[in-house]
Every structure is written in C-alpha cells, then in structure tokens.
C-alpha positions as a Markdown table, in Angstrom:
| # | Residue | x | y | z |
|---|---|---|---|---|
| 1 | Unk | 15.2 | 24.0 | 51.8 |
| 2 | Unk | 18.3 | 23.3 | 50.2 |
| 3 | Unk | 17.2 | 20.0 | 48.6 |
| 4 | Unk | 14.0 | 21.7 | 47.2 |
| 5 | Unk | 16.1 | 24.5 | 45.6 |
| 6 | Unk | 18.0 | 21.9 | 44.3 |
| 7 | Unk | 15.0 | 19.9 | 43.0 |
| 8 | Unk | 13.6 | 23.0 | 41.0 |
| 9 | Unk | 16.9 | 23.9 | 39.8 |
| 10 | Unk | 17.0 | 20.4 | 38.4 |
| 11 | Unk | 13.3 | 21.3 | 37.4 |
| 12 | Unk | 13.8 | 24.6 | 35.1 |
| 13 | Unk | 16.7 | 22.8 | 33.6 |
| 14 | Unk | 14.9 | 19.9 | 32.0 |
| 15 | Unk | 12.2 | 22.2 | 31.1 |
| 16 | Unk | 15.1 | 25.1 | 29.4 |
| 17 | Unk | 16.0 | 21.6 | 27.5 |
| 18 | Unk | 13.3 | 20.5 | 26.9 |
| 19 | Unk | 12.4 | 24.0 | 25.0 |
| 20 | Unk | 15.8 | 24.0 | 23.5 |
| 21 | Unk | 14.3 | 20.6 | 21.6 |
| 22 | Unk | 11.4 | 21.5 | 20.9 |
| 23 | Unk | 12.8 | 24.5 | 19.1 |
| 24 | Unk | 15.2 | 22.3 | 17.4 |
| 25 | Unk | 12.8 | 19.9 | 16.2 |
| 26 | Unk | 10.7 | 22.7 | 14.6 |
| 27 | Unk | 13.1 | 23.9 | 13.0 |
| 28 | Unk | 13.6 | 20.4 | 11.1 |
| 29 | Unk | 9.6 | 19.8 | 10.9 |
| 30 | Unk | 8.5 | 18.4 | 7.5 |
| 31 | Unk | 8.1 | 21.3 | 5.3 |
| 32 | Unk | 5.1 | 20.8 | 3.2 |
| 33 | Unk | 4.6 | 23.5 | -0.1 |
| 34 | Unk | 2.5 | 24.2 | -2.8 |
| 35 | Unk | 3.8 | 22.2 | -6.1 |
| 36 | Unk | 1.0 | 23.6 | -8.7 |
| 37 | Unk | -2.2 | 22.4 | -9.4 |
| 38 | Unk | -3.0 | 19.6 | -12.2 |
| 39 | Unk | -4.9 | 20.5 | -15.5 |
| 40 | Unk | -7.5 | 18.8 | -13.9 |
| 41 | Unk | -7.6 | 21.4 | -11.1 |
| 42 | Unk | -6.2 | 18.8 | -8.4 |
| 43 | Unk | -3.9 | 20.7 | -5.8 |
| 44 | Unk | 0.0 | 19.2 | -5.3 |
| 45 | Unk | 1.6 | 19.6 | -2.6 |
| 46 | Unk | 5.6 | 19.1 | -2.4 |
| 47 | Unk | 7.3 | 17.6 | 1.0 |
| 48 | Unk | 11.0 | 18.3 | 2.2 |
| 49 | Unk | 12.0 | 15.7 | 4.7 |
| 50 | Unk | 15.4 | 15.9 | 6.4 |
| 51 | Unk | 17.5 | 14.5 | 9.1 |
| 52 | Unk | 20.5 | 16.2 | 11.3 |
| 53 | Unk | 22.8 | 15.1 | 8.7 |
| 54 | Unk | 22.1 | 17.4 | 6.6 |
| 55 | Unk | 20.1 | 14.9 | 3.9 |
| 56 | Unk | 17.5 | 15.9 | 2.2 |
| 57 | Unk | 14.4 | 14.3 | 0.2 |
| 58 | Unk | 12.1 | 16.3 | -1.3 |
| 59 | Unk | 8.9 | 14.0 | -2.6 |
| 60 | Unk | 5.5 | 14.9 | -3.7 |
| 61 | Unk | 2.0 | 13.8 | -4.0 |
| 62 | Unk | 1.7 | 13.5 | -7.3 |
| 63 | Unk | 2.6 | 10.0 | -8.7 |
| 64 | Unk | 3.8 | 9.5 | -4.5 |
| 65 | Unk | 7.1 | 10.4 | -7.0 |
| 66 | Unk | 11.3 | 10.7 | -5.3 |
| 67 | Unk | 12.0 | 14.3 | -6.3 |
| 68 | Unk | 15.2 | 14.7 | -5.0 |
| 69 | Unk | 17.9 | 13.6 | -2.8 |
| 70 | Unk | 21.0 | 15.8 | -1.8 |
| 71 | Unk | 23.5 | 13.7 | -0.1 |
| 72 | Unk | 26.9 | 14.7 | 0.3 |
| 73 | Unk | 30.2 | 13.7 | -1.4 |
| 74 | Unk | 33.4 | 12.4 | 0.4 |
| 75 | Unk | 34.6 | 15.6 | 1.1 |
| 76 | Unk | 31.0 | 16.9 | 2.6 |
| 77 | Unk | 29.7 | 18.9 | -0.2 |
| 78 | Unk | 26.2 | 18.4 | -0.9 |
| 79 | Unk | 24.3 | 17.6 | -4.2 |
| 80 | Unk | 21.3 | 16.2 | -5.6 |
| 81 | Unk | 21.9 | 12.8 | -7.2 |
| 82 | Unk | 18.4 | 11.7 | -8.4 |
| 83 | Unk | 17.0 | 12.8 | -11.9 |
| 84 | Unk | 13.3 | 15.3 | -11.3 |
| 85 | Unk | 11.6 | 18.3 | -12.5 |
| 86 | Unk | 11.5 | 21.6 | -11.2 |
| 87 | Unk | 7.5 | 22.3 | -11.6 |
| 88 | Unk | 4.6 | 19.8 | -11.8 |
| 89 | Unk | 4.3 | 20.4 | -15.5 |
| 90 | Unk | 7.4 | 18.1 | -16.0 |
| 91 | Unk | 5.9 | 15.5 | -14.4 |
| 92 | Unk | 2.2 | 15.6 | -15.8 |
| 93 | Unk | 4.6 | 15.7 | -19.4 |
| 94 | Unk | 6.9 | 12.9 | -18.2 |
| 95 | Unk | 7.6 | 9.7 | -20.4 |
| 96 | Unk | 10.7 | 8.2 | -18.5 |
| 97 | Unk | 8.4 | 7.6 | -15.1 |
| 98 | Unk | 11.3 | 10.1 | -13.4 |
| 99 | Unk | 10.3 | 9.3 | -9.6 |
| 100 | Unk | 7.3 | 7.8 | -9.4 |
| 101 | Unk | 6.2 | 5.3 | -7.6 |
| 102 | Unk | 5.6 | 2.7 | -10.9 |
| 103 | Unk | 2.3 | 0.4 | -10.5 |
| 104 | Unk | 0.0 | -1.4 | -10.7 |
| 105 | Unk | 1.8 | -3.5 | -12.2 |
| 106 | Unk | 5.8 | -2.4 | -12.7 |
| 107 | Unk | 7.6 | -3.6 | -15.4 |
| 108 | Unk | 6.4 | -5.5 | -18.5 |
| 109 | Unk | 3.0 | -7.8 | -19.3 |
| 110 | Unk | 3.2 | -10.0 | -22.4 |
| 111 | Unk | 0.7 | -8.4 | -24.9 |
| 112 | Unk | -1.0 | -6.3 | -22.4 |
| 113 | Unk | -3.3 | -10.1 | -21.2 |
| 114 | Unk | -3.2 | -12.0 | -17.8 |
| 115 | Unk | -5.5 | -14.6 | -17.0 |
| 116 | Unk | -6.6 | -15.1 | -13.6 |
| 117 | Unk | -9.1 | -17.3 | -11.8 |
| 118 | Unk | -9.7 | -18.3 | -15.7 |
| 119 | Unk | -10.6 | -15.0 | -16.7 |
| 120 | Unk | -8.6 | -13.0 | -19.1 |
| 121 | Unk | -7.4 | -9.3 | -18.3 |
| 122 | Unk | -6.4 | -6.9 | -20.9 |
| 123 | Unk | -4.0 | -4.0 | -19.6 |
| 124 | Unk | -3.6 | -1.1 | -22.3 |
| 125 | Unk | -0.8 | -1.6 | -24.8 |
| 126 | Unk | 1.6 | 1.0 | -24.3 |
| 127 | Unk | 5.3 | -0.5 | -25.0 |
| 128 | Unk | 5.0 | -1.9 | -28.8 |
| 129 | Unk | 2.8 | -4.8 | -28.0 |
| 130 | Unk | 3.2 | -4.8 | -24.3 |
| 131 | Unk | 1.7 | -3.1 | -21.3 |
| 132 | Unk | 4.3 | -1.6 | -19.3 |
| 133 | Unk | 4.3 | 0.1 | -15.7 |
| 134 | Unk | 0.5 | -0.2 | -15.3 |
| 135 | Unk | -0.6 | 0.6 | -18.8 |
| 136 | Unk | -1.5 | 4.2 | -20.3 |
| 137 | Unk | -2.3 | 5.8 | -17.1 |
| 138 | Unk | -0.4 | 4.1 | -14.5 |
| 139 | Unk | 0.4 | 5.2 | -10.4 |
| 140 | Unk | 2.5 | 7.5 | -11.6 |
| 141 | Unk | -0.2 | 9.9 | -13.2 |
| 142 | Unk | -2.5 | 9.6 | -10.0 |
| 143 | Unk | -2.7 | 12.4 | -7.3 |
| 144 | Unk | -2.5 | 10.8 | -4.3 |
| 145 | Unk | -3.3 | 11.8 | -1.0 |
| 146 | Unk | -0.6 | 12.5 | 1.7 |
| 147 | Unk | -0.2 | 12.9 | 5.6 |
| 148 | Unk | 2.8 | 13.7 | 7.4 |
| 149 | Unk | 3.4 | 10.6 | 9.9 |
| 150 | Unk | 6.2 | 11.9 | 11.6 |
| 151 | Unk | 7.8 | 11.1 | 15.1 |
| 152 | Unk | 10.8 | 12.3 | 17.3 |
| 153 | Unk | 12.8 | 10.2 | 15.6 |
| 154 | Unk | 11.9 | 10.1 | 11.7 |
| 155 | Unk | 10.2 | 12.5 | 8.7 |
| 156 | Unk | 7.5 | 10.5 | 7.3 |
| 157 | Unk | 5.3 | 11.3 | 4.7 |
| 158 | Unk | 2.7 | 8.3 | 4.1 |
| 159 | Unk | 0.7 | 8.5 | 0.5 |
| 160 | Unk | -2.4 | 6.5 | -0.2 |
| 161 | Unk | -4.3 | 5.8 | -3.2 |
| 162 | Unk | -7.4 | 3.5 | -4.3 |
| 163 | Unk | -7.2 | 1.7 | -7.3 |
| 164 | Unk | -10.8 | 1.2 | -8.7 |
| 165 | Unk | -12.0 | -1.9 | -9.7 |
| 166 | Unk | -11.5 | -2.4 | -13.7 |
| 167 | Unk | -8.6 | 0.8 | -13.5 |
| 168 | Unk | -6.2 | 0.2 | -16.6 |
| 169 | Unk | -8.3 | -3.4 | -17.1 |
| 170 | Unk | -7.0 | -4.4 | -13.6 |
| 171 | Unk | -9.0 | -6.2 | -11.7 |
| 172 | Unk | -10.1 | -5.9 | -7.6 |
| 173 | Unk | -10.3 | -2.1 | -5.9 |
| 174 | Unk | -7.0 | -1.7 | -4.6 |
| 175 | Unk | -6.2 | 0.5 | -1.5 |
| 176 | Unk | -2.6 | 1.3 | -1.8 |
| 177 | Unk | 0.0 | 3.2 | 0.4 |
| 178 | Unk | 3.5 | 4.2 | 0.0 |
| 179 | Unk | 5.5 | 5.7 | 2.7 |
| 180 | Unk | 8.3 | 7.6 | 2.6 |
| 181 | Unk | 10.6 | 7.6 | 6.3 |
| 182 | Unk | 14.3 | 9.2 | 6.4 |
| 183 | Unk | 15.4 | 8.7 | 9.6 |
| 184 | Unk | 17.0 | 11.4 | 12.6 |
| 185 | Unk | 20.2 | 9.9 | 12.2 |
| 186 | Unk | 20.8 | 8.3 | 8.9 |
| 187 | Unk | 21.3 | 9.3 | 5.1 |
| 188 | Unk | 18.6 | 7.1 | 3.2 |
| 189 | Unk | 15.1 | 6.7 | 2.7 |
| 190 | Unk | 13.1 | 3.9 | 3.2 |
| 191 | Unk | 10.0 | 3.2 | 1.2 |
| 192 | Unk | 7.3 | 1.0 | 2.5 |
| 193 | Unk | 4.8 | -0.2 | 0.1 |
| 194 | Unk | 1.4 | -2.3 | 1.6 |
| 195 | Unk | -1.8 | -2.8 | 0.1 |
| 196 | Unk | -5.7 | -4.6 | -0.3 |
| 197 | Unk | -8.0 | -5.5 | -2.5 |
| 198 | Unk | -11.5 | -6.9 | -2.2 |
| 199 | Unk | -11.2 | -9.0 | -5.7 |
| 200 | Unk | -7.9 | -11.2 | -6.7 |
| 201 | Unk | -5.3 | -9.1 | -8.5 |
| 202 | Unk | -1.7 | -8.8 | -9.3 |
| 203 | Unk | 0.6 | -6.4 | -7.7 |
| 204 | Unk | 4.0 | -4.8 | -8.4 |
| 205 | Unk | 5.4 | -2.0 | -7.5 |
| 206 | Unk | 8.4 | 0.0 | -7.6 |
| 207 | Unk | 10.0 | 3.3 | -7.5 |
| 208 | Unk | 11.7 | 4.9 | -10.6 |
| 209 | Unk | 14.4 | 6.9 | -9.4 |
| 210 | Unk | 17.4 | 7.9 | -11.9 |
| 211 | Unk | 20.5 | 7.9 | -9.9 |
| 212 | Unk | 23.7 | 9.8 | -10.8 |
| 213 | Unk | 25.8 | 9.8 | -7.7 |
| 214 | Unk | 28.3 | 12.3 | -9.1 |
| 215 | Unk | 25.9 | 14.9 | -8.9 |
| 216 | Unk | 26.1 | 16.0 | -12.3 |
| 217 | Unk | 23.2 | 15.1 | -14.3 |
| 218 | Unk | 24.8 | 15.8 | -17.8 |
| 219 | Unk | 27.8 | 13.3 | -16.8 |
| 220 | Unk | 26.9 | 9.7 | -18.0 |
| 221 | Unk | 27.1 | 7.2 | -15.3 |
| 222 | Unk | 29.4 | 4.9 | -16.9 |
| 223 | Unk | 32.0 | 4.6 | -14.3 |
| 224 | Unk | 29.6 | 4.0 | -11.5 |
| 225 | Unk | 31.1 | 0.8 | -9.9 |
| 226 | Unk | 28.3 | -1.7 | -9.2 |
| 227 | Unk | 27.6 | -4.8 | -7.1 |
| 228 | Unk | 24.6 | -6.7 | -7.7 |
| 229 | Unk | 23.9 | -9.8 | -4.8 |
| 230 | Unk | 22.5 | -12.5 | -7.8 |
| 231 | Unk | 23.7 | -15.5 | -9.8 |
| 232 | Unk | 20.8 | -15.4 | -11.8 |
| 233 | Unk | 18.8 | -13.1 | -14.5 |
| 234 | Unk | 15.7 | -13.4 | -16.2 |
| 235 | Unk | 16.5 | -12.8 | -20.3 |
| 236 | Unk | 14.0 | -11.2 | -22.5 |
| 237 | Unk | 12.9 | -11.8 | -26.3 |
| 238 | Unk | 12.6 | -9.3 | -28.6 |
| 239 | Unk | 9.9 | -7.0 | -27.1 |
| 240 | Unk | 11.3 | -7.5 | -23.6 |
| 241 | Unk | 9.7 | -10.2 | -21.9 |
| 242 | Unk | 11.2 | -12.8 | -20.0 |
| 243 | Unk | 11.3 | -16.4 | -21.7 |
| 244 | Unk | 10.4 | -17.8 | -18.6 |
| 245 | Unk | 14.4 | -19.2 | -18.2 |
| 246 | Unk | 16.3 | -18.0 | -15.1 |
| 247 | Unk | 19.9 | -17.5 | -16.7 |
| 248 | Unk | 23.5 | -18.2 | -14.6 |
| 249 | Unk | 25.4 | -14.6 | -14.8 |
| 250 | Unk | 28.3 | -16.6 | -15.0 |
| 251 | Unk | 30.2 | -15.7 | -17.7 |
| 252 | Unk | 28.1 | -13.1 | -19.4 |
| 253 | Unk | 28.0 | -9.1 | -19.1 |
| 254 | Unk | 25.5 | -9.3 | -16.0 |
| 255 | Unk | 27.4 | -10.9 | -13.5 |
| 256 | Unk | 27.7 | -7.7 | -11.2 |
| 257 | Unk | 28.8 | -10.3 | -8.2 |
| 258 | Unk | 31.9 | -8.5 | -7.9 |
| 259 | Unk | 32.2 | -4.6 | -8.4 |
| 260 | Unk | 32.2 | -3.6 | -11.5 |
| 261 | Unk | 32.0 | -0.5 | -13.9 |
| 262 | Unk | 28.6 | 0.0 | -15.6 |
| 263 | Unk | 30.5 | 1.4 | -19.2 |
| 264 | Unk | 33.2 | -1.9 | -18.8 |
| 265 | Unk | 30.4 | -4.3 | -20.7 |
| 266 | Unk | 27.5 | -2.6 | -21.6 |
| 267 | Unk | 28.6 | -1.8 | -25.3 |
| 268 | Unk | 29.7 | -5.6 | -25.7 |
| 269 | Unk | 28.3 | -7.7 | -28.7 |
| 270 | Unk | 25.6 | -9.4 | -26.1 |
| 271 | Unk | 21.6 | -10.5 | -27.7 |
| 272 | Unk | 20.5 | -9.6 | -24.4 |
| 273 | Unk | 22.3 | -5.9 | -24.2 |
| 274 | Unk | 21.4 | -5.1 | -28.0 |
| 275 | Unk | 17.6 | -6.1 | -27.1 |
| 276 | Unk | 17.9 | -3.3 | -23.7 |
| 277 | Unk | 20.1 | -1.0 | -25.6 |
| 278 | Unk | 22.1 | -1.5 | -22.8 |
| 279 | Unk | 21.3 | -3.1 | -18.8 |
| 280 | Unk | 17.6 | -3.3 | -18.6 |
| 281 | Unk | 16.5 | -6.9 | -17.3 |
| 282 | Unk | 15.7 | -8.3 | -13.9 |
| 283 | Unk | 18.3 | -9.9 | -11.9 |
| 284 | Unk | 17.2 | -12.8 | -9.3 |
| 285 | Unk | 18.3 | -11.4 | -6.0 |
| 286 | Unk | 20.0 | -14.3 | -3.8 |
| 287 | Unk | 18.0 | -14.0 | -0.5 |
| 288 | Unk | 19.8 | -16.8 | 1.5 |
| 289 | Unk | 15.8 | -18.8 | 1.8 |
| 290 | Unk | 14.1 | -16.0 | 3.5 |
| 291 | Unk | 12.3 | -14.1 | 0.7 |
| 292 | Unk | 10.4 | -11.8 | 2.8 |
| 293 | Unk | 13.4 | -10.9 | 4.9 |
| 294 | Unk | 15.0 | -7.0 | 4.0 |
| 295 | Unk | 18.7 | -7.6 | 2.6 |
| 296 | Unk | 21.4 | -6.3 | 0.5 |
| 297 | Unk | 20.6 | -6.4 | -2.3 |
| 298 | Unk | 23.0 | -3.6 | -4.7 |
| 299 | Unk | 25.7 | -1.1 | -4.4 |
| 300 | Unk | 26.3 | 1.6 | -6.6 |
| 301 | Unk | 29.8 | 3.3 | -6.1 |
| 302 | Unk | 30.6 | 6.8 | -8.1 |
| 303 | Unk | 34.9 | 7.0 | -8.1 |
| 304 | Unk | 34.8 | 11.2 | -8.3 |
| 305 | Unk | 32.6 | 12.3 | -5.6 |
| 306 | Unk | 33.0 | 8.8 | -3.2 |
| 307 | Unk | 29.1 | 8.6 | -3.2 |
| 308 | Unk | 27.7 | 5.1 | -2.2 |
| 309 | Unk | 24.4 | 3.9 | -2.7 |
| 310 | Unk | 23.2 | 0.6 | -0.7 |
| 311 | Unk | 20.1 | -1.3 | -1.4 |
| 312 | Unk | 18.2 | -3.3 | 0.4 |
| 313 | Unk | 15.0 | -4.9 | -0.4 |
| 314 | Unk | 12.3 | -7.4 | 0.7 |
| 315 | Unk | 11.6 | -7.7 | -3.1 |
| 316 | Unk | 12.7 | -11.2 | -4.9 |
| 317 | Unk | 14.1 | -9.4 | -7.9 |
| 318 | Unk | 16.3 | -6.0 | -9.2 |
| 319 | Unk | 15.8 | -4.2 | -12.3 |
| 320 | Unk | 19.3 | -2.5 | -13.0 |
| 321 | Unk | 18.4 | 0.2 | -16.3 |
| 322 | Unk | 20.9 | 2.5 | -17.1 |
| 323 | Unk | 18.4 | 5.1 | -18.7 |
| 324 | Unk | 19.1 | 3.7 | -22.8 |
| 325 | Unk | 15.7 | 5.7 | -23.7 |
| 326 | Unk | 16.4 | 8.9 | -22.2 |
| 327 | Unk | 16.9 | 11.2 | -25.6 |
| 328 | Unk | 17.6 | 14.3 | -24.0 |
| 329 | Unk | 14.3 | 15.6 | -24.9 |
| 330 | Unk | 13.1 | 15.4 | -21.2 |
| 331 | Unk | 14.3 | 19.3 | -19.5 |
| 332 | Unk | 14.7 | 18.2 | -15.9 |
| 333 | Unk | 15.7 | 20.3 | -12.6 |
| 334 | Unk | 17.7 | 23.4 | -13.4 |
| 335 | Unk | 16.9 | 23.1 | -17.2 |
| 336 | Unk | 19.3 | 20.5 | -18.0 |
| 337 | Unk | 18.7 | 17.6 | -20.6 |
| 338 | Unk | 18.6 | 14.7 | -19.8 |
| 339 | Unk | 20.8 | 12.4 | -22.4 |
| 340 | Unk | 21.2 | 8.8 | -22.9 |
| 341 | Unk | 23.1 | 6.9 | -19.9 |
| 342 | Unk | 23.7 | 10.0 | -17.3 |
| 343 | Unk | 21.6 | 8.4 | -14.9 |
| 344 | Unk | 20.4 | 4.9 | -13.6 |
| 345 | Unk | 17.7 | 2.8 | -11.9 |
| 346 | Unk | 17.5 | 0.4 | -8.9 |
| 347 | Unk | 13.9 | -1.1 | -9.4 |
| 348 | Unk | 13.2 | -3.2 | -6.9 |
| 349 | Unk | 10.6 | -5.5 | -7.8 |
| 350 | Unk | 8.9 | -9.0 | -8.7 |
| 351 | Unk | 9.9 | -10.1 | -12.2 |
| 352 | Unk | 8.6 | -8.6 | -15.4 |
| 353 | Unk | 5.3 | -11.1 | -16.7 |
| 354 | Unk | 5.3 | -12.9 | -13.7 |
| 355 | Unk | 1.4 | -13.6 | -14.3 |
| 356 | Unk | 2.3 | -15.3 | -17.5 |
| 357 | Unk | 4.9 | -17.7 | -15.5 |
| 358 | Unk | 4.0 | -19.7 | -12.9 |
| 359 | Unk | 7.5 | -20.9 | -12.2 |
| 360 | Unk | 8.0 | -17.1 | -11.2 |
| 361 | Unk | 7.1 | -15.9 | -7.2 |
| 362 | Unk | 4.0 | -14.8 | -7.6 |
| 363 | Unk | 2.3 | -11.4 | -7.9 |
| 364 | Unk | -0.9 | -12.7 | -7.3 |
| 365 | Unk | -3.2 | -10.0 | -4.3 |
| 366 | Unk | -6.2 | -11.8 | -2.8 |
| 367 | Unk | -8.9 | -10.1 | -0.5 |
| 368 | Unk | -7.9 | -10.9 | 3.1 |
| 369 | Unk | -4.4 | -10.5 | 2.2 |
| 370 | Unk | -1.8 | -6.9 | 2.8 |
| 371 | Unk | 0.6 | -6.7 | 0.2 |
| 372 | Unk | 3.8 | -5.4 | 2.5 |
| 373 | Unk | 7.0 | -4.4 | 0.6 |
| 374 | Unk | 10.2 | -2.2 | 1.8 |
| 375 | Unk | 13.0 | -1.5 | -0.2 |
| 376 | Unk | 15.8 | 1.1 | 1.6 |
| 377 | Unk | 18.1 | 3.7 | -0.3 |
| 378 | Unk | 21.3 | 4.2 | 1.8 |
| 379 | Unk | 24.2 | 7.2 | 1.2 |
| 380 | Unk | 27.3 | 6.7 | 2.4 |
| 381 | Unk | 30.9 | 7.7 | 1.2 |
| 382 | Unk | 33.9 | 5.8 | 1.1 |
C-alpha cells in the first residue's frame, strides 16, 4: 500500500507540473492581432513572438515585414531597436522597404533587363534606370498568408506567398516562404527563406530591417562599432551597379575587418561613398569554402546602451546601408521622423546584378530545385 501511495503521489505531482506548464506556456502563446485591413480590403494580421527572456518580435503579414524588436540594454532595460510603423497605413505608404522581407529580386538589376535561357526579361524601372528590390510592386507590398508553426521550444510564424508567373516581368510561378523562429531561450530571430518555381528564374531575398541598437530612433547611428567578416566588396558605377570587379577592402573606408565606428569614415572623400551617400554596397562575406554553411558574418556594437547585434548568414554576400535616403519624411512608431543616418541595415543577400555577371554565385531558381536561405539576428550585451 505504501508503494502505491507513493506511486500516485509521484503521479499528481507530474500532473500539478505538468499544469503549472501548460499554464506557463499559454501565457507566452504567439499572440496574433488585427493590424488593419488594406485599401484593397485584404485583412492584416500582426504576430508578437517572445521567449522567457523577455525578447520580443512583433512581425506581420503584410510584406512577411520585422516590425519590431525590443531587446534589452546592458543594464536590462528594454527597447525597441528596429525602425516600423505603428498602423498598416505606414507600411502600404512606405518608400524605405522599413521591414519587409525585400524580393523577388533584392537589390539592384542593371536597367531593369536579365536575360535567361536567351530570353530577355524586363523588371520595371524604379531606381533612375534600374529595377530595384523586385521592381514597382515588389514582396514587400504583397499580403502574405501566415500560420503559427510553433513548438515547446520556439514561436514560429511561417509566411508563404506565390509569385505568379510574368509578376513584375519575372519569370516562373514562384511559391515562396519566409519563416520567422525566436527561440525559448535565446534573444534573436532567425529567418528562413525557401522556395520553387516551375519555370527558370532568379532569386534574392532579403530582409530590410533599420537597426538603431541605442534604442533611440532620432539618434544617428554613427558610433555603432562594426565588424564585417570580408576582404572583399563589390563597387558600383554611378547608378549603383556593380562593375563586375570584386575590390580588396584593404586600405579603403570598407575594410570593417576590425571594429570599427560607422561615422569614423563614412564622410571621407571616397568615389565609392559619394556614389552611396554614404555605406551602401555589398561586401563579399569570407565563408572559409563552405558557401552554404550558416556563419558569422557581422557585428554591430552600440557604446551607450552595450547592445550587440550578431549575424549570421548562409548568404554569399552583406549589404551594410546606413539609411543615406531616409529624409525624415517617413513618421514611424511613436510619431517620430525618421532622418538621415539614425538607423542601419544588415541585408543579407546575393550580390546586386548578379544575373548580369556570370563571374558572380548565381541567382539562378530552376524547377526541381528549393531555394533554402537562413540568415540569424542575435542580441547580446557586452
């Protein structure tokens, strides 16, 4: 008798726990919200995902766009430190591609024209005589459809999207998912990126987040100390586009291989800064012969608050912008302005015009094929 006693004791006990979790656990469910509807009628929704760290990511379905990200500083105190909008009107107004999830093709293509399989594609013109993030109506202005994916151990909200055939002059119908994970036990969020098509295409994507890890989004982010893991960079001509040279950092403003302020060189009398109006080219990201492989790829470290921001990436190349076209016309969270240089971008991508330049990895999606890309932003403080 006294060893069955003990056995239900032991019983009601795992079961009391067991409850205590579960109650836990609801309590941090994925909170899913009404973000407005689109003048087209389509409904938004807006996702909070969190951890038991107190980290927080808010994302939504429209544009599968960052929202925000409140981490905390070195002394605990939490703020949000990426750039957003408060109602889905900013967004369907946004210029800057605040958030979003940037496709189908990121980044710049030479007079809006690829040519593939020997036939010529023409993207819409939208960046003086460039196509640029997927033409007029890119990823970004798409309602995509989401679906909490979460487990025990992980929030998860996974967005999908098809890409018609012909979309923005784009070739193949493209079946496209971005997933958003932050983990139980750690401050970041990981982005996974996979896709298909049933006719050959090209594929980048990206997410364009403005980071200002001192969590004040009217302070420019010119004494953000960063690290970039690259002895090479891709330089642009006049209108942006890569020459087709990969360029030793050696010696010039863009050699981030040690730690270094963003304001220390961005004002210096460089062709390739004046062209950006400030940091906005690819860098070649050293991946040690295993391209596909996730690695470090960036740090960004903020002096004030002791905010650090890791990247890591599967991508072959980083995008460092440190928001030069931001005019403070753009009213963001809380009503603030956003003004030239208080925020910047870790786009992790393939190379701007890569289907212009064969000697670049290619972008090129063929039916049969899933595109698979992750790229990881991890807070820390030191």
């Amino acid at each position: 008798m006294k060893v069955c006693s003990a056995i239900l004791l032991a019983l009601l006990s795992v079961l009391v726990f067991a409850n205590g979790l579960g109650a836990k656990d609801k309590e941090r469910a994925l909170q899913v919200s009404e973000f407005g509807k689109t003048k087209d009628g389509a409904a938004i929704q807006r996702y909070v995902l969190s951890n038991k760290k107190n980290f927080e990511v808010v994302v939504t379905n429209y544009g599968a766009s960052l929202v925000s990200v409140k981490a905390p500083d070195r002394s605990g105190k939490i703020a949000d430190v990426v750039f957003g909008y408060d109602d889905l009107d900013g967004y369907e107004q946004d210029k800057a591609y605040i958030g979003a999830t940037v496709g189908r093709y990121a980044n710049r293509i030479a007079n809006g024209e690829l040519v593939l399989d020997g036939s010529t594609y023409h993207i819409p013109k939208n960046n003086g005589p460039n196509a640029l993030h997927g033409g007029l109506r890119g990823f970004n202005k798409k309602v995509w459809t989401g679906v909490d994916r979460s487990t025990a151990m992980a929030q998860v909200v996974e967005f999908s999207y098809t890409s018609v055939d012909g979309e923005e002059g784009f070739p193949g119908t493209l079946k496209v998912t971005v997933t958003y994970t932050v983990p139980a036990y750690k401050n970041e969020v990981r982005i996974d990126y996979s896709a298909t098509t049933d006719k050959d295409t090209v594929l980048n994507l990206t997410n364009h987040s403005y980071f200002n890890l001192s969590g004040v989004p009217t302070q420019e982010i010119l004494n953000h100390e960063v690290s970039i893991r690259a002895e090479m960079f891709t330089p642009v001509n006049a209108t942006q586009i890569p020459t087709g040279e990969m360029r030793p950092v050696a010696d010039t403003p863009f050699d981030f291989r040690k730690s270094t302020a963003i304001g220390a060189r961005i004002n210096g009398a460089n062709e390739q800064l004046k062209i950006g109006g400030g940091y906005d080219v690819n860098w070649v990201l050293d991946k040690k012969g295993k391209p596909q492989i996730l690695q470090l790829a960036a740090e960004a470290y903020e002096p004030s608050s002791g905010r650090v921001l890791s990247v890591e990436t599967t991508e072959p190349g980083l995008q460092l912008y440190t928001g030069n076209s931001l005019d403070g016309t753009a009213r963001g969270k809380g009503g603030v302005m956003y003004a030239r240089r208080t925020a910047f971008c870790f786009e992790t991508q393939h190379y701007a015009d890569s289907p212009n330049h064969p000697n670049f990895p290619t972008t090129k999606l063929k039916p049969g094929q899933t595109f698979r890309s992750t790229t990881i932003y991890r807070f820390s403080t030191r």
